[in-house]
Backbone bond lengths (Angstrom), bond angles and torsions (degrees), N, CA, C in turn:
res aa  C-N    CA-C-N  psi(-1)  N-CA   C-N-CA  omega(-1)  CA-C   N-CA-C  phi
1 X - - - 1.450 - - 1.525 109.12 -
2 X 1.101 115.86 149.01 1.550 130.95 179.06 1.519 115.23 -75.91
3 X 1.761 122.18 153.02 1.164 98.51 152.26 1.323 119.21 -124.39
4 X 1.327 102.38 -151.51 1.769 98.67 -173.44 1.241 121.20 -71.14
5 X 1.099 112.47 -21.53 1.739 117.32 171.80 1.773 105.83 -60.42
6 X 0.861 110.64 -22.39 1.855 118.15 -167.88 1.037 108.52 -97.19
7 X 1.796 125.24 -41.01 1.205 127.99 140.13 1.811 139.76 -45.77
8 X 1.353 97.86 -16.03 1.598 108.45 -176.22 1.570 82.16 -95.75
9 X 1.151 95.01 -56.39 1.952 88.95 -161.92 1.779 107.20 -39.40
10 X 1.310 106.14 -47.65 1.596 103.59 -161.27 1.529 102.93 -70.43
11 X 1.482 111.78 -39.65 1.802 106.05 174.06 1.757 107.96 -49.18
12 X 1.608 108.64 -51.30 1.560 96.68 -173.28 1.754 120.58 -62.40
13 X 1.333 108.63 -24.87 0.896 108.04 169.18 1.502 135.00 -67.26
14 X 1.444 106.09 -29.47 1.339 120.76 178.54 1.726 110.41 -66.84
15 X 1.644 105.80 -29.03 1.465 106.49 -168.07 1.398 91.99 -91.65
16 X 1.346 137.64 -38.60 1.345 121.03 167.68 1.610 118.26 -32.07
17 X 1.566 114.29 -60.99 1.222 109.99 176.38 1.547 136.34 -71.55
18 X 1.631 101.40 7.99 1.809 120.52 -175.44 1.839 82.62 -109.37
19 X 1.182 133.99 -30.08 1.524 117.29 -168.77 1.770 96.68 -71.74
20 X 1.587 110.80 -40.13 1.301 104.88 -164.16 1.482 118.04 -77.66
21 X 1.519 118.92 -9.15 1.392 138.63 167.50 1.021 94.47 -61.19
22 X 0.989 124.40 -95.94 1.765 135.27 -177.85 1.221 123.76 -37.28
23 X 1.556 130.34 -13.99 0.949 129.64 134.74 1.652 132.70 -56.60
24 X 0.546 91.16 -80.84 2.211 98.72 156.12 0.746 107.89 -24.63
25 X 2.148 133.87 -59.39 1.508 120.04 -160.21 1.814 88.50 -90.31
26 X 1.038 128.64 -2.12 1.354 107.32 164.12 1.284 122.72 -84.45
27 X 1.674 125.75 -36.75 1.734 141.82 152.23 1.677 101.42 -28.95
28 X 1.437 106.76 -55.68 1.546 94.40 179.24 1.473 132.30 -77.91
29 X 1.106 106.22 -29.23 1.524 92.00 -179.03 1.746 106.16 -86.32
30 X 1.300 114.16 -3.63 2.162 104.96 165.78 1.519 98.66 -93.94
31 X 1.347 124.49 31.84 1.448 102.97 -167.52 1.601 98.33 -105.72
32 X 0.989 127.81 129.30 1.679 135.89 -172.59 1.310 112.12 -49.74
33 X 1.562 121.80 -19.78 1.284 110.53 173.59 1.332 146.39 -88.32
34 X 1.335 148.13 129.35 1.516 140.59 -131.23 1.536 90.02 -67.56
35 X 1.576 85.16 139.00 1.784 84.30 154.56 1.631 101.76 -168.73
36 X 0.912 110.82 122.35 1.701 152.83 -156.28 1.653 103.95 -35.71
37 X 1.025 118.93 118.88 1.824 142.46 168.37 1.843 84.36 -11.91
38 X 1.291 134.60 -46.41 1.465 102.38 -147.27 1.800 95.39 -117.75
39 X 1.633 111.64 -2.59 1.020 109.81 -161.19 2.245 88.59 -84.96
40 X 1.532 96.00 -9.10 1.665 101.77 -152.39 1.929 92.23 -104.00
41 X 1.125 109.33 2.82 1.469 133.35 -163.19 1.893 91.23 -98.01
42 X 1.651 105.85 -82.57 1.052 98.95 150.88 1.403 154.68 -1.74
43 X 1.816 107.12 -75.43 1.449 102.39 -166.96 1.955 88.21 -93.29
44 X 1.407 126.93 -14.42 1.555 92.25 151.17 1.251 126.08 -81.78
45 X 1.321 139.65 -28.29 1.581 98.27 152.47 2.019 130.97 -48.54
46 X 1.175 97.64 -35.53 1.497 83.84 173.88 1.185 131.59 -68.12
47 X 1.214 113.43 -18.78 1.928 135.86 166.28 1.583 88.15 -79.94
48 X 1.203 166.86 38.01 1.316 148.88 137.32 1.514 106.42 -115.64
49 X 1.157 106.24 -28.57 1.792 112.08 -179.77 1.475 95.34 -72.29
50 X 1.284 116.68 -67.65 1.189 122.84 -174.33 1.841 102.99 -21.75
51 X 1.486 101.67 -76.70 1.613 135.01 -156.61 1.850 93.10 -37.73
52 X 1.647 97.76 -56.13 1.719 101.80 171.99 1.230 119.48 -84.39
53 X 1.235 143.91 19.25 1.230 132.87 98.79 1.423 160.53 -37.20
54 X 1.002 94.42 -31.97 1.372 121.58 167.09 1.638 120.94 -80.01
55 X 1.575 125.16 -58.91 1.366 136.27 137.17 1.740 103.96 -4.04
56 X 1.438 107.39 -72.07 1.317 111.97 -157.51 1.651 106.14 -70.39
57 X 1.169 113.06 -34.42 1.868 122.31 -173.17 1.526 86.02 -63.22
58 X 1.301 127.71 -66.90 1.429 137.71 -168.01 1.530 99.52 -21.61
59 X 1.801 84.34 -91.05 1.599 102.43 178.41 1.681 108.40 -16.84
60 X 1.396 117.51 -70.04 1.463 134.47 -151.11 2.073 90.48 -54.73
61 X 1.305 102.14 -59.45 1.315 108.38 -171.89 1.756 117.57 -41.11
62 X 0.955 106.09 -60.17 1.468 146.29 179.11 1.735 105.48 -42.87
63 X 1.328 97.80 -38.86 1.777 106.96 -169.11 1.855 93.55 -106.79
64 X 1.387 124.45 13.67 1.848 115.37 -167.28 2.309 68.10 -112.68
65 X 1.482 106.45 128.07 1.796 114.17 157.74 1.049 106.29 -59.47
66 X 1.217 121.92 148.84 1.443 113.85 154.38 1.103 129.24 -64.86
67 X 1.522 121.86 -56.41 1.289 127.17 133.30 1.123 150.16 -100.74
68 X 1.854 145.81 143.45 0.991 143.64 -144.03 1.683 99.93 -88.84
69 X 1.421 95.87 135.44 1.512 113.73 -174.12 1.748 112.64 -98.83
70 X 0.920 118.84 128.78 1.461 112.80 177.55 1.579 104.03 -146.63
């Protein structure tokens, strides 16, 4: 069985790879080049899913001890 350290690790890791999403879908939509009413519709919803995703990993991280207190 796993512990919480292995469990924290994989949440931080997961938000590492949701910060760098959201970085990108933010690169794209300031990026000067056209890109189509629904394609720009799109990647802001995916920049808001993302954003509450991230919120929630936080939270989750934030509430795992580092170490167990007894």
């Amino acid at each position: 069985m796993r512990g919480r350290g292995w469990i924290k690790a994989l949440r931080q890791d997961e938000a590492r790879q949701v910060r760098a999403r959201i970085a990108e879908l933010e690169r794209d939509l300031m990026a000067t080049t056209p890109m189509g009413r629904h394609r720009r519709f799109e990647t802001g919803h995916e920049l808001r899913n993302a954003k509450f995703r991230l919120e929630r990993l936080d939270e989750c991280i934030a509430e795992i001890p580092e170490k167990c207190r007894r």
